[in-house]
C-alpha positions in Angstrom: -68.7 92.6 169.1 -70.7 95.1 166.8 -69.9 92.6 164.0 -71.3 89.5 165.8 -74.3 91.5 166.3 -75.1 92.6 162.7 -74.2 89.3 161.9 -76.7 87.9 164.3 -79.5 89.9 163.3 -78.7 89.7 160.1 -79.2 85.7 160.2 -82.5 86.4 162.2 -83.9 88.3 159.4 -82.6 85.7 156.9 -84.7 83.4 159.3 -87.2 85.5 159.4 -87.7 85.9 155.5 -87.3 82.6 155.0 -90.5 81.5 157.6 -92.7 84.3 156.0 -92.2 83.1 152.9 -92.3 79.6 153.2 -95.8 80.7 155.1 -96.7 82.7 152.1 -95.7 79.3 149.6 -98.0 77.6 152.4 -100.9 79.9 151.7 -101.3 79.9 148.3 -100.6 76.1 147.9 -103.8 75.7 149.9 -105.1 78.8 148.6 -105.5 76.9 145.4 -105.6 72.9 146.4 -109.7 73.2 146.2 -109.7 74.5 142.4 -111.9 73.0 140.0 -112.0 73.0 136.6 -114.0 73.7 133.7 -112.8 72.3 130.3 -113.2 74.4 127.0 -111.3 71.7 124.5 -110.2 68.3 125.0 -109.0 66.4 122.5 -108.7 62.3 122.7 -105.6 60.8 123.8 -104.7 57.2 125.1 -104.4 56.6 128.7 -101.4 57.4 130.9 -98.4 55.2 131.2 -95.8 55.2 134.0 -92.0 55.7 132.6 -90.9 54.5 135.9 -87.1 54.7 137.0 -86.3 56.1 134.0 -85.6 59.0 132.6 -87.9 58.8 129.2 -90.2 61.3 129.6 -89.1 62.6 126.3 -90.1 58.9 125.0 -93.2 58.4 126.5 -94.8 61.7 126.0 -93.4 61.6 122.3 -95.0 58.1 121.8 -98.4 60.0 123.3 -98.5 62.5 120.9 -98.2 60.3 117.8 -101.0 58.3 119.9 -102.9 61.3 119.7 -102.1 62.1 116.4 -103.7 58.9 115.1 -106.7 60.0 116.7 -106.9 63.5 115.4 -106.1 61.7 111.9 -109.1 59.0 112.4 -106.8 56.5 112.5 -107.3 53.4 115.4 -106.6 53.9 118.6 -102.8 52.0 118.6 -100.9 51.3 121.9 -97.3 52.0 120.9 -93.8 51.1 121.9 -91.6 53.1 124.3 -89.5 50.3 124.6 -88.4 50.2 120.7 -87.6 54.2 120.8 -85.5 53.7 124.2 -83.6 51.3 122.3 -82.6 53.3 119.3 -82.0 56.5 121.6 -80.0 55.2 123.9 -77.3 53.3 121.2 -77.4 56.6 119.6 -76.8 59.1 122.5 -73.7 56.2 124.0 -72.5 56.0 119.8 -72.5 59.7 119.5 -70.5 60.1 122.7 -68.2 57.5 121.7 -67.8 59.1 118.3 -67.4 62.4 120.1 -67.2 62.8 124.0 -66.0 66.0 124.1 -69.3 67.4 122.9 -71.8 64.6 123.8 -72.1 62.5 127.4 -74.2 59.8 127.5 -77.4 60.4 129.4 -80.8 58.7 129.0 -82.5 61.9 129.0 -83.6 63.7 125.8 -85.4 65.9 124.2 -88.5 65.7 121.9 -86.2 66.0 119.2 -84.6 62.9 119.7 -88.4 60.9 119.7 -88.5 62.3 116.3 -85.0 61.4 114.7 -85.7 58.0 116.3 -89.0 57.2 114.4 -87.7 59.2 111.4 -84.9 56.6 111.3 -85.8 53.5 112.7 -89.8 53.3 112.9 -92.5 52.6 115.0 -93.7 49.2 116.4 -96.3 48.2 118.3 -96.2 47.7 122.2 -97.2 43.9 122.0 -93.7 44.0 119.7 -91.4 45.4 122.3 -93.5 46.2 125.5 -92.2 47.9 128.6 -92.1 45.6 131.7 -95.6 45.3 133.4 -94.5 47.1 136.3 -92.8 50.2 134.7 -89.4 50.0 133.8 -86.3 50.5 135.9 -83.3 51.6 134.1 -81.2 53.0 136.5 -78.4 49.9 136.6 -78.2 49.6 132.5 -77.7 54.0 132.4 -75.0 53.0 134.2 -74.1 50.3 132.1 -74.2 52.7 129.4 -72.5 55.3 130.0 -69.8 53.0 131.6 -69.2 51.2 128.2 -69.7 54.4 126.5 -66.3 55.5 127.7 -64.8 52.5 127.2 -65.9 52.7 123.8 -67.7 49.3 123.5 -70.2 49.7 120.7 -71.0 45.5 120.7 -71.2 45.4 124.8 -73.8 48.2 124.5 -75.9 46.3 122.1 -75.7 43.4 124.1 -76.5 45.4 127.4 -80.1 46.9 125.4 -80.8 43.2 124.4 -80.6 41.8 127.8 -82.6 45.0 129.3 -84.9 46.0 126.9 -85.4 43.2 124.5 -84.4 42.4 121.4 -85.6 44.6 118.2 -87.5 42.7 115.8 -86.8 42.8 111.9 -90.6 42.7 110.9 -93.9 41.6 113.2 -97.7 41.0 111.7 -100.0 43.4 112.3 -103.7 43.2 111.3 -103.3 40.4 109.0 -100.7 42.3 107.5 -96.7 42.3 107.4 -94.6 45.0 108.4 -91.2 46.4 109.0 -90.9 49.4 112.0 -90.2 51.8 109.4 -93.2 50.6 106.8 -95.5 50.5 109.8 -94.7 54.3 110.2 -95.3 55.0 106.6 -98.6 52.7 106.6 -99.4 55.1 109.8 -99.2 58.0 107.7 -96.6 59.7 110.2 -93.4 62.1 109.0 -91.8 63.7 111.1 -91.1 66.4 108.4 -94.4 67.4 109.1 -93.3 68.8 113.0 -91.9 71.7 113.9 -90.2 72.5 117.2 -91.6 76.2 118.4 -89.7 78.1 121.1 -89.3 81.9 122.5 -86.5 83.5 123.3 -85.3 87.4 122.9 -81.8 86.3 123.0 -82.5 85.6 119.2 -84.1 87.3 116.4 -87.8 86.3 116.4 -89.1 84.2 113.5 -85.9 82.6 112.1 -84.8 79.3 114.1 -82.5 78.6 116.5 -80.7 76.3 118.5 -82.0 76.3 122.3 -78.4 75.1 123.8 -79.1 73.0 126.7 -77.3 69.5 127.4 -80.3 67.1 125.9 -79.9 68.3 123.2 -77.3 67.3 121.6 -77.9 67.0 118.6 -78.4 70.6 118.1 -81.9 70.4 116.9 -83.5 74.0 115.6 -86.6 75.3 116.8 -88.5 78.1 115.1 -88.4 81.3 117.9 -91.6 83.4 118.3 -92.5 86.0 120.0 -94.1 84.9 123.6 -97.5 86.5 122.4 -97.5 84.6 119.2 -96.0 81.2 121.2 -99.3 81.3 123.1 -101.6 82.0 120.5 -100.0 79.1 118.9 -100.5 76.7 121.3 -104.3 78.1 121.9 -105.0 77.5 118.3 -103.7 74.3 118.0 -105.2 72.7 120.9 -109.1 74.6 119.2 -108.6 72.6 115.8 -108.1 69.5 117.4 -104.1 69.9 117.5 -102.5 68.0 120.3 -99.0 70.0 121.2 -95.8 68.6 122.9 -94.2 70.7 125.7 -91.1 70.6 126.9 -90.9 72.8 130.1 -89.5 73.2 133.7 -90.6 71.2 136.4 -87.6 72.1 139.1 -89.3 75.2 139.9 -92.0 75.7 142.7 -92.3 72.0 143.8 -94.1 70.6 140.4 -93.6 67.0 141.5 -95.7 67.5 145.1 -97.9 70.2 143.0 -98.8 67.1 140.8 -100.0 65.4 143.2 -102.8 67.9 143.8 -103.3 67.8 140.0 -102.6 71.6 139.1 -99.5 73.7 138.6 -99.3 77.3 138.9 -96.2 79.6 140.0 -96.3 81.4 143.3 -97.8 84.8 145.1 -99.3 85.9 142.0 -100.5 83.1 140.1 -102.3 84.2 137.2 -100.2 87.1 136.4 -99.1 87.6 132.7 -95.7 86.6 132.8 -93.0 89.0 130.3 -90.7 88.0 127.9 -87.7 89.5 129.7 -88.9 87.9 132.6 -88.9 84.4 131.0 -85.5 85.4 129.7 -83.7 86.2 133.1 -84.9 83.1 134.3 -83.3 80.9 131.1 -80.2 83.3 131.6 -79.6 82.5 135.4 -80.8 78.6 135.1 -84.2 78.8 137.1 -85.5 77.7 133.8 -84.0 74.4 132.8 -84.9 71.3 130.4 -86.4 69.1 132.5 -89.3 67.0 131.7 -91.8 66.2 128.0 -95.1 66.3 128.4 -98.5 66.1 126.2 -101.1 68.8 125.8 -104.2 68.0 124.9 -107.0 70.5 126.2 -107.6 73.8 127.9 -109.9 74.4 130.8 -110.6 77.4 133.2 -110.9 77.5 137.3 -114.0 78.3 138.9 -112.4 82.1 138.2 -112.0 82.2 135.0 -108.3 81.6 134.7 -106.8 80.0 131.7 -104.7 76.4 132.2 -103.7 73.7 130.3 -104.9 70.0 130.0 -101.4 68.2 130.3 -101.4 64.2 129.8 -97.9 63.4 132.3 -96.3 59.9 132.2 -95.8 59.4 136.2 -98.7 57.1 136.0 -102.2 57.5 136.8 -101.4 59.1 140.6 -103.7 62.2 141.9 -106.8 63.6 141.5 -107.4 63.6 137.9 -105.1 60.2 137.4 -101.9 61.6 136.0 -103.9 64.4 134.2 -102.3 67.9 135.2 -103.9 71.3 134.9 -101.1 73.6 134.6 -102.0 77.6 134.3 -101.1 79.8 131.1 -98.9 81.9 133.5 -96.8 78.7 134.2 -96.4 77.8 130.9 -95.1 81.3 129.4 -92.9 81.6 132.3 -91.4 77.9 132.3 -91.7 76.6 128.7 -88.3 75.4 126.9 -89.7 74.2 123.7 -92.9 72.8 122.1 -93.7 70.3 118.9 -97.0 69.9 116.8 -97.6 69.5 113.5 -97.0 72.3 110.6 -100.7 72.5 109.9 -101.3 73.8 113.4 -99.9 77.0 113.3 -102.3 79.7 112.2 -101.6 81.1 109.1 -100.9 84.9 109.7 -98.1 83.3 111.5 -96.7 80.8 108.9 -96.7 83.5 106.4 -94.1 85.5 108.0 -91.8 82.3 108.5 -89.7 80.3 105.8 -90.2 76.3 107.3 -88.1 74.4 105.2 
């Protein structure tokens, strides 16, 4: 009987906890949900697409950045293919898994590392080459195409699957009066993707030599350089004040992000704006609260009407909320739920380059 009632009560106070801090969730959520914003840098980008039912984040928001990129480089304003890049990851992810599937699954997830091998290989095309279908794509029956035939080990039927669902990939196309290949358009774009380098942080390895951040997307065991938290901020920060746009790859299964971006801004709980430690951000990737989830674009800072730093992120779940798929995500957020970022060499300052070999 004793043990029914400790039980009891102890299930009350689970109850209990639960209720107060659901509430205390509550509060701060509407705390917040009246912030407004004012905007220190933002740097041009093209407007936001929609990946739909897919899972290309990692293709979309790669595609934005070399968007961007042009910009920053005074080059036109170009509205590039996803669908070309979906292609090419997709057969490589289901080849590789064929090749080897006790290391690599097939998944149409990825990393920003895989948006660079792809154009890096195969090129980049214009949308009006290989567009996506008008009202964002749904790839949830070919992924399961895929990854069936991957197993089977059906290299042709995959091909044939991409052709009927995404298109076919064209040899060469025309392109201001001009005639191009994918890959000669890249090079007549000016874009190498030896010229970006993947930043992380991690005290689980020694700072400024790279490493591999193991997580399943990546697969192909992509390095990224590992700084200090301090120094991956003031990165970041000095990129986006010389006109540096900066991919993020981060952790949206944490603290509702998806309802939270509906409202436009994304903080973390109780004590928003706190400054978030290294071994903090650590426990967190140890015990999987931090996971690789979703590729975005950063393109600006801004502050809230109390002088709290955030970030200016371009998402790709279509133009939805407040500031039409813009996101302002705070600085505490960031340190604490960051996997990985991109941006070009140039962009990091160069007290920090000069302790770092990049090859």
């Amino acid at each position: 009987m004793q043990h029914s009632v400790r039980t009891f009560l102890w299930l009350l106070g689970a109850f209990v906890l639960l209720g107060l801090t659901g509430s205390a969730v509550l509060f701060f959520a509407d705390r917040y949900r009246h912030y407004s914003f004012t905007i220190d840098h933002q740097l041009p980008i093209t407007q936001v697409r929609h990946q739909g039912q897919t899972r290309l984040c990692w293709d979309y928001s790669g595609t934005a950045f070399i968007e961007a990129e042009l910009l920053r480089m005074g080059k036109p304003r170009l509205d590039l293919s996803e669908m070309f890049t979906a292609y090419h990851g997709y057969s490589q992810r289901a080849f590789a898994a064929i090749q080897n599937p006790a290391a690599v699954t097939f998944n149409p997830g990825g990393c920003i590392g895989d948006f660079m091998h792809c154009i890096d290989q195969f090129g980049i095309l214009p949308d009006s080459e290989m567009p996506a279908p008008p009202d964002s794509p749904n790839h949830m029956e070919l992924s399961r195409q895929i990854l069936q035939l991957s197993q089977q080990g059906s290299r042709d039927a995959i091909l044939h699957s991409l052709d009927s669902a995404i298109g076919i990939l064209p040899l060469s196309f025309r392109h201001s009066d001009s005639l191009f290949t994918p890959s000669s358009f890249r090079h007549h774009l000016g874009i190498s993707a030896r010229n970006y380098l993947q930043l992380t942080s991690f005290t689980s390895a020694p700072f400024y030599k790279f490493m591999v951040i193991e997580c399943p997307d990546n697969w192909r065991r992509d390095s990224a350089l590992n700084l200090p938290l301090d120094r991956l901020t003031e990165v970041v920060d000095s990129a986006l004040a010389n006109g540096f746009p900066v991919v993020w790859e981060a952790d949206i299964s944490s603290y509702n992000f998806s309802r939270h971006a509906q409202q436009g801004f994304i903080t973390i709980p109780f004590t928003p704006h706190r400054r978030v430690s290294a071994f903090e951000r650590q426990w967190a990737w140890n015990h999987h609260l931090t996971t690789d989830d979703h590729v975005m674009l950063l393109f600006g800072s801004a502050r809230d009407q109390h002088g709290h730093p955030y970030y200016m992120v371009k998402n790709c779940w279509g133009s939805s909320g407040p500031y039409h798929g813009i996101l302002f995500v705070s600085k505490a957020y960031f340190r604490y739920k960051t996997v990985n970022i991109l941006l070009h060499r140039d962009a990091i300052p160069l007290h920090i380059s000069k302790t770092i070999q990049i090859p």
